[in-house]
C-alpha positions as CSV (number, residue, x, y, z in Angstrom):
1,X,-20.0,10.7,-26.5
2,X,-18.5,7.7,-24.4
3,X,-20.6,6.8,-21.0
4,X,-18.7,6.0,-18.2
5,X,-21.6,4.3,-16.0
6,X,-22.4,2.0,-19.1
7,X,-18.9,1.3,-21.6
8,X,-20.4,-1.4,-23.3
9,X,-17.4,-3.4,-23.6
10,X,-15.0,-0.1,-25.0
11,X,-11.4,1.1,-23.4
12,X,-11.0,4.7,-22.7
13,X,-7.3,6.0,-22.5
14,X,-6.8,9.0,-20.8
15,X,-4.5,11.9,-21.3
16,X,-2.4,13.3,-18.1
17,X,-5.2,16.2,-17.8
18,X,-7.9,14.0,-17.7
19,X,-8.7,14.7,-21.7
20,X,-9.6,11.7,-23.7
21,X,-6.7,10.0,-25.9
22,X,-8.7,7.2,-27.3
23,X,-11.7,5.2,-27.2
24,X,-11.8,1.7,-28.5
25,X,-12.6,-1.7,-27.9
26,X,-11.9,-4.2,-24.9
27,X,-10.1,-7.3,-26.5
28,X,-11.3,-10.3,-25.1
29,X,-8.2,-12.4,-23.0
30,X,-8.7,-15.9,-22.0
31,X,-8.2,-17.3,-18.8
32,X,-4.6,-18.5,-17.6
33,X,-4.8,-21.6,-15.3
34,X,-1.6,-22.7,-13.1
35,X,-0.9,-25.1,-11.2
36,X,1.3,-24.4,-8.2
37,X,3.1,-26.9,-6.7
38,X,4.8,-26.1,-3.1
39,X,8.4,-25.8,-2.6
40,X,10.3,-26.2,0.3
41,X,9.4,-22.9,1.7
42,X,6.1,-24.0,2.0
43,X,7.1,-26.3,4.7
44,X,7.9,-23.9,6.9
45,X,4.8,-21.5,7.6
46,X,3.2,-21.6,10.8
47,X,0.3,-23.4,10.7
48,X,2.6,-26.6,9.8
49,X,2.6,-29.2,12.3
50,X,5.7,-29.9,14.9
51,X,5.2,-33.4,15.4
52,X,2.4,-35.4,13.5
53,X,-1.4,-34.5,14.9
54,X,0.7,-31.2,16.8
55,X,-0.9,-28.4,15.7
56,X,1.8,-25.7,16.3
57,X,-0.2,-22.3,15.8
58,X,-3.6,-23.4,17.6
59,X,-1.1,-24.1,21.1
60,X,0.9,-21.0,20.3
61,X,-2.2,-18.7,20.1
62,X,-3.8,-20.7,23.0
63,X,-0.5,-20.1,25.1
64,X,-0.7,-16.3,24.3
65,X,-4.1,-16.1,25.2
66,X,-3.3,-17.4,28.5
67,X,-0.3,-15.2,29.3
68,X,-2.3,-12.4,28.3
69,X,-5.1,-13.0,30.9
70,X,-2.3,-14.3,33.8
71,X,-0.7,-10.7,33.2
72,X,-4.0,-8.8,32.7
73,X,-4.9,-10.5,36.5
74,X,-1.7,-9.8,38.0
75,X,-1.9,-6.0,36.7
76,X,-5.6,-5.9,38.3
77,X,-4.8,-7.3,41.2
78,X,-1.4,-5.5,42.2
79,X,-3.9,-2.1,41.5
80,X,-6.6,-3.3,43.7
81,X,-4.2,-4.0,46.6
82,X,-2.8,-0.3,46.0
83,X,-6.0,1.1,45.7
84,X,-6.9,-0.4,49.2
85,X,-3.5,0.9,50.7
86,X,-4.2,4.0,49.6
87,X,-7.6,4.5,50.9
């Protein structure tokens, strides 16, 4: 009987019901190493730089961040004036 909490280094193939096909051993497979090298497509993702020592992303996510809160304090404040022209 094959243990499914401890296999003990064996390969259980299943039928499509679930059934056991075949039990037999794990073959051992070595380790691949590569060595990737970027292309030119590499050069344009967006953490590259504009202009050397311009980090493009950092500014872009600062700028957001800032037109986020302007609009979020423009939205707050139109409701507070109609709020108070209301009461």
């Amino acid at each position: 009987m094959f243990d499914f909490r401890h296999p003990n280094g064996k390969q259980v193939l299943l039928n499509t019901d679930g059934s056991v096909k075949s039990v037999g051993p794990i073959h051992h497979v070595a380790a691949v190493s590569t060595d990737i090298t970027p292309g030119p497509a590499m050069q344009n993702t967006a953490a590259t730089t504009d202009a050397p020592g311009f980090p493009a992303l950092p500014v872009g996510l600062a700028a957001g961040a800032l037109l986020a809160a302007g609009a979020t304090g423009t939205y707050l404040t139109l409701r507070r004036k109609q709020r108070g022209a209301a009461a």
